[in-house]
MDTraj code that builds the backbone (N, CA, C; nanometers):
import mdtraj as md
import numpy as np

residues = "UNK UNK UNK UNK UNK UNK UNK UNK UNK UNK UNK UNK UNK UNK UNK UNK UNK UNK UNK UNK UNK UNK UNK UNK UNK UNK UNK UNK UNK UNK UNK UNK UNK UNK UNK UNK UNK UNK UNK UNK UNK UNK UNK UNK UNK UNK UNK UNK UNK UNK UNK UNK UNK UNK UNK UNK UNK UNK UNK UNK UNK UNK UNK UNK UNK UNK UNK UNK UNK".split()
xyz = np.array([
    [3.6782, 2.2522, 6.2658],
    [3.7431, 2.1850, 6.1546],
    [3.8567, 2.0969, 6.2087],
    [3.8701, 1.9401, 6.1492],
    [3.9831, 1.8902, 6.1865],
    [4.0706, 1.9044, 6.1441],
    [4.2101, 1.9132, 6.1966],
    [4.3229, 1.9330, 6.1603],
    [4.3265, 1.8437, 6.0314],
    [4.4377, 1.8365, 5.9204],
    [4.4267, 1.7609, 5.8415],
    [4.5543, 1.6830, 5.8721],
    [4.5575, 1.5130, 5.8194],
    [4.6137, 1.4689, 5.8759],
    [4.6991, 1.4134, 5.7130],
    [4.8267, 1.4301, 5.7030],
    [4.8561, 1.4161, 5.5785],
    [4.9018, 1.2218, 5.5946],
    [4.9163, 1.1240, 5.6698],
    [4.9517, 1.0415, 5.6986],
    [4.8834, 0.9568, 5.6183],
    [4.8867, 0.8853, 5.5451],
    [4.7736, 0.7192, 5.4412],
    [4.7140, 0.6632, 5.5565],
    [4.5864, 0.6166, 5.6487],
    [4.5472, 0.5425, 5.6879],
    [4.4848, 0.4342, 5.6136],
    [4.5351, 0.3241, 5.6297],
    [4.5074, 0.2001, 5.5592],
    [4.3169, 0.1622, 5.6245],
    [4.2664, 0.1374, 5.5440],
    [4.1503, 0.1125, 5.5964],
    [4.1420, -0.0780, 5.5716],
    [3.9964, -0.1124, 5.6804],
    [4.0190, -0.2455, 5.7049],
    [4.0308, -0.3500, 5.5980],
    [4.0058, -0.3154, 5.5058],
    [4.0174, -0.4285, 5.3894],
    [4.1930, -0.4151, 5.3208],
    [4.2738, -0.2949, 5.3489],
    [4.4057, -0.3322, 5.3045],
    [4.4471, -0.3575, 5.4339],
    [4.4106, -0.3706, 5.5057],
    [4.5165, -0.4003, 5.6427],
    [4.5342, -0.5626, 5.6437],
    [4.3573, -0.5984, 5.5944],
    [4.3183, -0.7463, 5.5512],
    [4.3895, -0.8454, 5.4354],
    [4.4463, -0.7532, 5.3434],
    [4.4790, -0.8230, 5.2736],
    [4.6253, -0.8290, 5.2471],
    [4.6958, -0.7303, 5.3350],
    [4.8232, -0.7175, 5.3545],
    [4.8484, -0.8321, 5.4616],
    [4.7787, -0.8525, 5.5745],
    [4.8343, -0.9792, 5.6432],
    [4.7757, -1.1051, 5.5540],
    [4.7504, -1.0860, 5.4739],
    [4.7103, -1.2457, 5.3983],
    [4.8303, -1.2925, 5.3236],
    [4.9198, -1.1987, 5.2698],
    [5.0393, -1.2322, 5.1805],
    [4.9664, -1.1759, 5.0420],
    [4.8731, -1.1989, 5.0098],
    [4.8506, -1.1362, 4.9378],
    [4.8284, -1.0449, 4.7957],
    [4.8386, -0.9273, 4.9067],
    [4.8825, -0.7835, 4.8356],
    [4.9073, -0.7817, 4.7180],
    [5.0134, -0.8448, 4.6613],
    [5.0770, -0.7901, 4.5656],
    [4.9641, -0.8605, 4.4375],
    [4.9273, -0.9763, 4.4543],
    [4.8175, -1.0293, 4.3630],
    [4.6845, -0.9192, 4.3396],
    [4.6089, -0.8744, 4.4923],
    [4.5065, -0.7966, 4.4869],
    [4.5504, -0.6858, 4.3992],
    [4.6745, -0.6388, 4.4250],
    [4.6989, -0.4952, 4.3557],
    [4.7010, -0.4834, 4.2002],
    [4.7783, -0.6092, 4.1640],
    [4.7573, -0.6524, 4.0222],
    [4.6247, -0.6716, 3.9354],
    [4.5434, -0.7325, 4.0647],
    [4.4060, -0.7246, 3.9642],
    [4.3224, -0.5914, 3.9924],
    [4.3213, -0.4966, 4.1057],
    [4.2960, -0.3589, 4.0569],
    [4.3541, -0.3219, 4.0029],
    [4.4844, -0.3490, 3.9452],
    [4.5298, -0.2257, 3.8747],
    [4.4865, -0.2905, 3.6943],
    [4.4734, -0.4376, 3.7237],
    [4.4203, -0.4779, 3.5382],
    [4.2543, -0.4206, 3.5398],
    [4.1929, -0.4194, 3.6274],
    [4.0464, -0.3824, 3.6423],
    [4.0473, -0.2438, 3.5847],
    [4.1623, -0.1489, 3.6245],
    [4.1061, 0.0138, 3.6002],
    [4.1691, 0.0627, 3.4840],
    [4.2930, -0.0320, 3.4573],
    [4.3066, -0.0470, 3.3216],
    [4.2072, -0.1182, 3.1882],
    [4.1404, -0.2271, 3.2488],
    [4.0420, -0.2656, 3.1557],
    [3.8875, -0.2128, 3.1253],
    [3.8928, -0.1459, 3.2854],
    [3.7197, -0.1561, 3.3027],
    [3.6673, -0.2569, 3.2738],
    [3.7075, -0.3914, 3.2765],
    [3.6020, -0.5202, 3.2573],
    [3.7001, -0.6389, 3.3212],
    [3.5835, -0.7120, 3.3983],
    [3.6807, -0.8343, 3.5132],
    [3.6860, -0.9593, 3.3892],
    [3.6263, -0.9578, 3.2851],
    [3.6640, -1.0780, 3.2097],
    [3.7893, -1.0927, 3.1832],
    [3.8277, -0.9145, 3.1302],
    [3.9761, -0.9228, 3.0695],
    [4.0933, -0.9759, 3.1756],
    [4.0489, -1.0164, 3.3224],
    [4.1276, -1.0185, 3.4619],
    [4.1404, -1.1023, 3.5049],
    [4.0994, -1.2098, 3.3919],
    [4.0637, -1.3483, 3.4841],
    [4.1848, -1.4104, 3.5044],
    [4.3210, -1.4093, 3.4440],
    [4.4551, -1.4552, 3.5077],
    [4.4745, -1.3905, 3.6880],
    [4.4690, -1.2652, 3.6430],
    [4.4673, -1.1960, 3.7710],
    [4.3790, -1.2099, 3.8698],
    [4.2720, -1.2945, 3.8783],
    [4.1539, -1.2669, 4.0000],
    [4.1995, -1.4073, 4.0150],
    [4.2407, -1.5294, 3.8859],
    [4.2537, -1.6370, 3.9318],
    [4.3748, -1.6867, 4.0356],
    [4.4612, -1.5724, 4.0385],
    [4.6184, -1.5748, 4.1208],
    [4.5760, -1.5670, 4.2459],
    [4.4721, -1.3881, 4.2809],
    [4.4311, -1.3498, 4.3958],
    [4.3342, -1.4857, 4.4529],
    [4.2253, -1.5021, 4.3710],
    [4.1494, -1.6773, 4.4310],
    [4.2353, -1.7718, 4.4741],
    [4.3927, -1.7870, 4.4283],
    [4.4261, -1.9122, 4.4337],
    [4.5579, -1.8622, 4.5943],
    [4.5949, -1.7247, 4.6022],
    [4.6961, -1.6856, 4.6929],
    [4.5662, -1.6790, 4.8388],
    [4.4670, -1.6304, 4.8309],
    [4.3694, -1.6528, 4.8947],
    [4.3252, -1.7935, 4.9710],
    [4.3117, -1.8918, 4.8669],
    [4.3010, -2.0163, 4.9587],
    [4.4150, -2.0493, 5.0347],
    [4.5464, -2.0681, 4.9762],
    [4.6676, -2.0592, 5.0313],
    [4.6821, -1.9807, 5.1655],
    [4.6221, -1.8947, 5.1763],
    [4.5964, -1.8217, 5.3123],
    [4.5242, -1.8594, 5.3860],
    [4.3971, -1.9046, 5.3480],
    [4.2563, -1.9612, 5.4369],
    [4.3278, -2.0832, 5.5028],
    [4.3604, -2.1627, 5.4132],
    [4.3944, -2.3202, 5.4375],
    [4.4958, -2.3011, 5.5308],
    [4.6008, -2.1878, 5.5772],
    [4.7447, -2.1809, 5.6355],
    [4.6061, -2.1640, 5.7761],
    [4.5430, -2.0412, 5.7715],
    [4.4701, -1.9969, 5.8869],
    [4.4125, -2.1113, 5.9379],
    [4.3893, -2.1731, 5.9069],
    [4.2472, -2.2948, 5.9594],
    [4.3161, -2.4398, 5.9925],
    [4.3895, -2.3988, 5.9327],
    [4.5322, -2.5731, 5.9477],
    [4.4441, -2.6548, 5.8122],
    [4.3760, -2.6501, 5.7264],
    [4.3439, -2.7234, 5.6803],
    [4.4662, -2.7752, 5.5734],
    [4.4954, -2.9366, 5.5294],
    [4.5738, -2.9323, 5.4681],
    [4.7325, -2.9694, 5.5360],
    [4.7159, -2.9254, 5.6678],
    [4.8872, -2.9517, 5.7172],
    [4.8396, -3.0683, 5.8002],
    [4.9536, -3.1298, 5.8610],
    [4.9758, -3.2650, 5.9245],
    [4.9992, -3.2051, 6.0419],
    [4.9188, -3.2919, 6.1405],
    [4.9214, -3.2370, 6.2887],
    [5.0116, -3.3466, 6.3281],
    [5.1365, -3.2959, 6.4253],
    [5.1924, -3.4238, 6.4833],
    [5.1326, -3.4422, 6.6407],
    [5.1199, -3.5595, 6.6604],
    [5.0402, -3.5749, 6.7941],
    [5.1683, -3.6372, 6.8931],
])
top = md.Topology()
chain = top.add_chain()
for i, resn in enumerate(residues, 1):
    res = top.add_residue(resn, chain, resSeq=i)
    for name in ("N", "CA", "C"):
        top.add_atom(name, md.element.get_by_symbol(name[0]), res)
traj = md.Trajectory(xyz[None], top)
């Protein structure tokens, strides 16, 4: 038997979305999801996480910024 380990290990999808900035959007729309049980009622909230999301992609990829040469 393994010891039990009382510590939270973050598994790879919050580790993922904690370095994105994020977080605090994703958490909002699980927490309207398990309050609603339905993603229609969420659509402010999934539209924040979609929109903090590109904001992240576009930072990762340079798309969008001015390269000085």
């Amino acid at each position: 038997m393994l010891p039990k380990d009382d510590s939270r290990d973050d598994d790879e999808w919050d580790i993922r979305i904690q370095k994105t900035g994020c977080a605090g959007e994703n958490e909002n729309l699980q927490m309207c999801f398990d309050k609603t049980k339905d993603w229609r009622a969420c659509q402010r909230q999934l539209q924040e996480f979609k929109d903090c999301w590109r904001r992240y992609k576009n930072n990762e990829t340079g798309v969008g910024t001015k390269r000085v040469s």
